[in-house]
N, C-alpha and C positions, 0 to 999 in steps of 0.2 A: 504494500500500500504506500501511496505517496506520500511524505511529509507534510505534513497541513504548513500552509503560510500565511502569513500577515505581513498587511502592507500597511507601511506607515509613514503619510505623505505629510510634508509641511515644512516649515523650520523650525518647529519647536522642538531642541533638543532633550530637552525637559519629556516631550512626548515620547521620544526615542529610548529614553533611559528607560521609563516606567515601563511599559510596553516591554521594553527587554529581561527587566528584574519577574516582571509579571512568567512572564513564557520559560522562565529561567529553566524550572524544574521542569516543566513540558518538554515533549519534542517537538517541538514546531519550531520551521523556518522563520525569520524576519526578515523581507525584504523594505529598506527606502528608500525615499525620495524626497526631494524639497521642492522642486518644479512641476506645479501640475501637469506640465506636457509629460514629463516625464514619469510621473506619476501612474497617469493614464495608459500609457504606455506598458509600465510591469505591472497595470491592474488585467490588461489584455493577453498581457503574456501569459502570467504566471496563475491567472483567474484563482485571488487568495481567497479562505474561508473569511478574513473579517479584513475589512480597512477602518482604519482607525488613522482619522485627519485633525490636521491643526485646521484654524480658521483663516490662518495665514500662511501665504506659499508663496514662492518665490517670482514667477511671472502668472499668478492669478490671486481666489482664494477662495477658500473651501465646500461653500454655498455652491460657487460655478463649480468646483471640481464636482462636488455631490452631482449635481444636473447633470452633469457630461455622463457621471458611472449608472445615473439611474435611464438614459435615453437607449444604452446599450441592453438590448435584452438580456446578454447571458454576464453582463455586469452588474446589473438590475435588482439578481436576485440576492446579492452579496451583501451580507451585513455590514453597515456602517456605522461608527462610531465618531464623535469630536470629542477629543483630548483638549480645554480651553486650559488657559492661565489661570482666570477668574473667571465667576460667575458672570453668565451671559445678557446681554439686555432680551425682553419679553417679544420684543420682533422675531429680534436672530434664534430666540428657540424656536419660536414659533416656524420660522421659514425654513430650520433645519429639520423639523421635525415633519410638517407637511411635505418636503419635499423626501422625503424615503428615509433620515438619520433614525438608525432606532435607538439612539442614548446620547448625551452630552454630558461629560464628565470633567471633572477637574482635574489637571495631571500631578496635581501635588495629593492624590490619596494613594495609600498604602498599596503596594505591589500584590499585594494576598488580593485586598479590594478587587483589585482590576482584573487580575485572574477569576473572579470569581465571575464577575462579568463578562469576561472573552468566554470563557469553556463551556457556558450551555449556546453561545449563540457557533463556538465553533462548531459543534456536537451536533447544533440543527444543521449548521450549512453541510457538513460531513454527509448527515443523514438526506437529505435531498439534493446533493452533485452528482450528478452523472457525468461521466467520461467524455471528453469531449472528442469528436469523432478524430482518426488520424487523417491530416492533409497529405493524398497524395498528388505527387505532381506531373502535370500533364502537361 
């Protein structure tokens, strides 16, 4: 079976750390990125069980990266997370949360915390991924 991954877009390094302490004892991959292009890019590739994004990226931010992973059908279905600095104003949940986020958390909680939040949403995406067909080429 394949390594389950996580992608985690933004520049918050802070994002990066917690995310990593979190997956520590797991086996799972982490791949990132700071550039939504780029971003997008290894969410395509590597189609991860969860993305967990800053609100801020380096040539976008988080809101548009969300829209871009929810337009793509088989990015769609991938669970999203924002890792903020601080609590967020009542818009920006609001437009993260209607537009597909299913959590907004703070990156300064405890690593146990945030594992406990990744593993049932990775456990879901696990349980309904299917393989995606092999390209071959013609």
């Amino acid at each position: 079976m394949e390594t389950p991954k996580i992608l985690v877009a933004g520049s918050s390094q802070k994002s990066v750390a917690l995310t990593r302490a979190a997956i520590e004892p797991l086996d799972y991959q982490m791949v990132t990125a700071q550039p939504m292009s780029v971003a997008l890019f290894l969410a395509q590739k590597n189609l991860p069980e969860v993305i967990v994004s800053d609100l801020k990226m380096l040539d976008g931010d988080g809101i548009s990266f969300l829209n871009e992973i929810k337009v793509d059908p088989e990015l769609a279905k991938i669970p999203f997370i924002f890792l903020v600095d601080e609590p967020t104003d009542e818009a920006t949940e609001i437009s993260a949360i209607t537009r597909g986020a299913r959590l907004i958390c703070l990156n300064s909680m405890a690593a146990a915390d945030f594992r406990q939040v990744l593993e049932p949403l990775i456990n879901e995406r696990l349980s309904q991924k299917v393989k995606r067909p092999e390209e071959t080429p013609e």
